[in-house]
N, C-alpha and C positions, 0 to 999 in steps of 0.2 A: 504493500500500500504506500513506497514511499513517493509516487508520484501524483499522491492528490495534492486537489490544490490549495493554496494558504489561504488564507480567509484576515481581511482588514475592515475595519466599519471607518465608514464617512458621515460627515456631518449630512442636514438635512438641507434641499434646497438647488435652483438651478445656478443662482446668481452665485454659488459658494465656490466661486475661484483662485480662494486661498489654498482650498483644500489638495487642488491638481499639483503643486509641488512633494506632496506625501507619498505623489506611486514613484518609486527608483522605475529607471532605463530597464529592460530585459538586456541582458547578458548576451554578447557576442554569439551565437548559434555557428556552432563546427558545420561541417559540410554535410554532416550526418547527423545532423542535431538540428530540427530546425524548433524553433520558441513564437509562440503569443500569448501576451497580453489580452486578459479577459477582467471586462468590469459589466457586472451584471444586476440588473434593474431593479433587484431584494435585498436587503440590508443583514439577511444571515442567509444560511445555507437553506433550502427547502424543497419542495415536491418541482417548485421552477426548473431548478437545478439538476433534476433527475439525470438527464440522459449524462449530463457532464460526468456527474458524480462517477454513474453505473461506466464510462470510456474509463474516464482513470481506476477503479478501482478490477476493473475484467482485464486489463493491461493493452485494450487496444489506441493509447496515445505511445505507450512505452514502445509497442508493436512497429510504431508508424515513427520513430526515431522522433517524438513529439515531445515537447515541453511546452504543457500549459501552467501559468501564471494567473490565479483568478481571483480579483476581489470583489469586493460588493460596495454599493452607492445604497442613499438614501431612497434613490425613485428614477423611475424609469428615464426620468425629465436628465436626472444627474450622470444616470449613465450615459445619455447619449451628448452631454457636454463635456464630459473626459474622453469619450472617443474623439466627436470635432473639435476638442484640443488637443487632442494628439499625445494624450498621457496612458491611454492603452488603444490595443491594436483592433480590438472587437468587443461590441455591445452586443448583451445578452436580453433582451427585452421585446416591450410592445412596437407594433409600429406608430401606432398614433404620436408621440415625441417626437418622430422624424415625421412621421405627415403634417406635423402643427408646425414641426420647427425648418420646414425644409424653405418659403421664402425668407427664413431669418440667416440660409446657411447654416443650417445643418443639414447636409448632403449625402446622409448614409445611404448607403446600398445596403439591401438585405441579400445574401446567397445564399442563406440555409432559412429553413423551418424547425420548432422544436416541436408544434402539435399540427396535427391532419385537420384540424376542423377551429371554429371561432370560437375564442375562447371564452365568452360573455351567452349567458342565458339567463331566463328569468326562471324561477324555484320556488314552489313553495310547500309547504307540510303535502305530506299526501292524504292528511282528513283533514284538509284545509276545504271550503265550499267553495273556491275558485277551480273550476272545473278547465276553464275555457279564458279566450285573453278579452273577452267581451266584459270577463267578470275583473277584470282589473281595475273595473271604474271605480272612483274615490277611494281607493286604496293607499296603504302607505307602505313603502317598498324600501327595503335597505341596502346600501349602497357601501362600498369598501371606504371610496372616498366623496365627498362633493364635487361636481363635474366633471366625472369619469366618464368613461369612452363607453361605460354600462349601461349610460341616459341614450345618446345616439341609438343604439339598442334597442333600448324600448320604447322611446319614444315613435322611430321607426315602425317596431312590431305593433304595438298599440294603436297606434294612428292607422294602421290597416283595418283597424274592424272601428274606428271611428269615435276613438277615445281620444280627448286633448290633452297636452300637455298639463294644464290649468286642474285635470277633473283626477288627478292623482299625483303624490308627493313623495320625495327620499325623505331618507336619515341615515347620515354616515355612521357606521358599526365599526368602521378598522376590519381586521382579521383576527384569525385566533378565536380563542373561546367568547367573546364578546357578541360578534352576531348569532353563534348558534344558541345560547341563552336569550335574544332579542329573539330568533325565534322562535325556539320552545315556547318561551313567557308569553308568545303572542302581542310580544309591543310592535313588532312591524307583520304586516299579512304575509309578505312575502321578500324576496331580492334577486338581485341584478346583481350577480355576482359572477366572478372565474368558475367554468366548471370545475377546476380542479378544485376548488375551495368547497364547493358542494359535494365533492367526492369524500374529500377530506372529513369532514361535516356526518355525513352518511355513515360512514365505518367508525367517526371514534366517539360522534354524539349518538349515536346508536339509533339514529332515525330515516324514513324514507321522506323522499323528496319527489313531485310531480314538477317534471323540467320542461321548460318552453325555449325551442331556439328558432332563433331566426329563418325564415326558411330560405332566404338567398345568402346571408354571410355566414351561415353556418358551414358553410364549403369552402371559404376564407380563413386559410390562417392569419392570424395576428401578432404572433411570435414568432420571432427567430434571432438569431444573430445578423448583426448588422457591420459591417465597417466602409471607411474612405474609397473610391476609386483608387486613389496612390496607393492607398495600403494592398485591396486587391490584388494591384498589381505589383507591389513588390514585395509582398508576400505571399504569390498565389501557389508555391508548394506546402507551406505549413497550411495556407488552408484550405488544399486539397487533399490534405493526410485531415485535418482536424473533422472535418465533411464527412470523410470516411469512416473516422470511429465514430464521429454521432450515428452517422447511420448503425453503425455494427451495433451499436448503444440500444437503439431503439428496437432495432428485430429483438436480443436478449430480451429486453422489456417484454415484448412482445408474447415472446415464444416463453419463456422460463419465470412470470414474474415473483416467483418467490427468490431464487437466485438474485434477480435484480435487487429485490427486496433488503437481501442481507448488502450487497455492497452500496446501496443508495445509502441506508443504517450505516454504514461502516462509514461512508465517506462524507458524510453529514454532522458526525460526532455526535451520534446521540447514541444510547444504548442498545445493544444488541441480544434484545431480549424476545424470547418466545411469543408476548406478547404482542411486542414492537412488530416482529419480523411477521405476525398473522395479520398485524391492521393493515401494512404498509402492502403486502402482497394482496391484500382483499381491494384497498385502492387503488394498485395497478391493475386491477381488473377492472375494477369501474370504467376507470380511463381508456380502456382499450382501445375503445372508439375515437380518442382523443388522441391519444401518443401516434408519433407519424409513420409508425411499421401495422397501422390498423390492416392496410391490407400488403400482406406480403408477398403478395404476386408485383404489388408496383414497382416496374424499373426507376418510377425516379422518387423514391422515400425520400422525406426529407424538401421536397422542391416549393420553392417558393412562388408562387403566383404573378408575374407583373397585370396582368389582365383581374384578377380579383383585388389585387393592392388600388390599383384605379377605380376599381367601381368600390371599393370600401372609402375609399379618398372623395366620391359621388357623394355618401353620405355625409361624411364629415362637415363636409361643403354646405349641404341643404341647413344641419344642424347648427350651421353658422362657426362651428370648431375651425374650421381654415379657411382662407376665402376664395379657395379654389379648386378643384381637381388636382391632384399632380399625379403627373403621367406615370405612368406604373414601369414601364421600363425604368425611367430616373430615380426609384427608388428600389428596382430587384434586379438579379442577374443569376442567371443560372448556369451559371460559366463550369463549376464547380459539379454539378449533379449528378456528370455524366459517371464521372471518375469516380465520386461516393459510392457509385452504384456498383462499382464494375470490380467486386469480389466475389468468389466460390457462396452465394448463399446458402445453399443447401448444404457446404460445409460448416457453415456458422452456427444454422441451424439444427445440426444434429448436434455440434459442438455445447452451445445453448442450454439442450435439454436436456445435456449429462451432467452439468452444474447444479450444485449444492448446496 
């Protein structure tokens, strides 16, 4: 396990540009070594973080003569202003910070995906009498943060059966145990939340959940990693090896999630207990449909959308978040996918399902 990755907390905020002198240079890279810099858009290690955790800990960065380098920001806002300053080499995060920040120059390109599908849906109890999204009206909905990319969302999904913005209302909850008690106790009806968070939610507050997603951005990811054109290019072997073990990352998930299980545990620093290693493998199942090796037949796992990233940039736009489209090419490139893809599957795959 000695090549997972360090973990540093940064302060909170976009404008915290004092902060960007605290990450050192990566280390000269041998000709057989190549290194990135990863700063990722959660402020500790988490279910975010899965596919990274589960590469470095199964040894496929070690594999790919890879040295990753990972810290954490405050917010997704933060990460992607240490990458367009150039104090690490790839953000770990949503896209909405680059779709809001790209007339500001913030110009990232995204080349990889962490999940298959959108990661925002609306949730709520399943002996909840919201049946249908007709039934959302005058409801009050909880929300991770205030004007999250969760509202676009539903506002969207809602405004389809002819509910106003005006005739229902949030309440930021944060994360962690705080919203699933708002809704056990029933102070919010329902939330607009990550599906991973309702997964999460489901296995460790011991409840079911009635989920409502989008029915056109649901086929849109919204995470992945992101970095610079320059960087792309003058780093496109590290992260055409990096590409790679995410992918290999994800079929494991996929195919073995209790294996996954334990090195996600392991490389998260939390305990590695019976208990731990049943919840965590019961939420990679949840997620299956989530994590980006949902179908293993696809040659391009992992692939980032330019054509989905512009019609998610459509909405943005109507919601008044940016105040324009931007072109879905200018923010993805899938230069990289080919090569992710292009290992012995069916060796991985048996490999996978003999772990432990």
């Amino acid at each position: 396990m000695s090549n997972l990755p360090t973990r540093r907390e940064f302060g909170a905020g976009l404008g915290s540009l004092a902060l960007l002198s605290s990450l050192s240079a990566p280390s000269p890279a041998r000709a057989d070594d190549y290194r990135l810099s990863i700063i990722a858009g959660n402020s500790t290690p988490g279910i975010f973080d899965t596919l990274e955790l589960v590469a470095a800990g199964a040894g496929f960065y070690k594999e790919a003569n890879l040295t990753v380098d990972k810290d954490y920001a405050a917010g997704a806002g933060t990460a992607a202003q240490l990458v367009a300053s150039g104090k690490a080499d790839v953000a770990s995060l949503s896209v909405e910070p680059v779709l809001v920040g790209y007339d500001k120059g913030i110009k990232l390109q995204f080349f990889l995906s962490r999940q298959a599908r959108y990661s925002y849906v609306l949730a709520v109890l399943n002996d909840s009498p919201i049946r249908t999204l007709e039934d959302f009206k005058g409801k009050t909905l909880g929300e991770v943060n205030a004007g999250s990319a969760a509202e676009v969302t539903t506002q969207s999904m809602l405004a389809g059966v002819g509910i106003k913005p005006s005739e229902y209302n949030y309440i930021p909850l944060g994360i962690g145990a705080a919203p699933l008690t708002a809704i056990v106790n029933k102070k919010v009806d329902g939330v607009a939340f990550p599906y991973l968070e309702i997964a999460q939610d489901t296995v460790l507050g011991g409840v079911t959940f009635r989920v409502f997603r989008h029915p056109i951005l649901q086929y849109i990811s919204n995470v992945g990693y992101a970095a610079y054109p320059n960087v792309i290019a003058a780093k496109a072997e590290a992260l055409k090896r990096f590409s790679r073990a995410i992918v290999k990352a994800a079929i494991l998930v996929r195919v073995n999630p209790a294996a996954a299980a334990r090195l996600y545990l392991q490389g998260s620093g939390q305990h590695v207990t019976s208990d731990a290693l049943a919840n965590t493998t019961k939420i990679f199942q949840l997620l299956e449909g989530d994590f980006p090796a949902a179908d293993l037949s696809n040659p391009r796992i992992c692939d980032v959308s330019p054509q989905g990233l512009q019609l998610y940039s459509t909405y943005l736009a109507q919601d008044g978040m940016i105040k324009a489209p931007v072109s879905g090419a200018a923010v993805a490139t899938d230069q990289f996918i080919a090569y992710a893809n292009d290992f012995d599957k069916k060796a991985l795959i048996a490999y996978a399902r003999g772990l432990h």
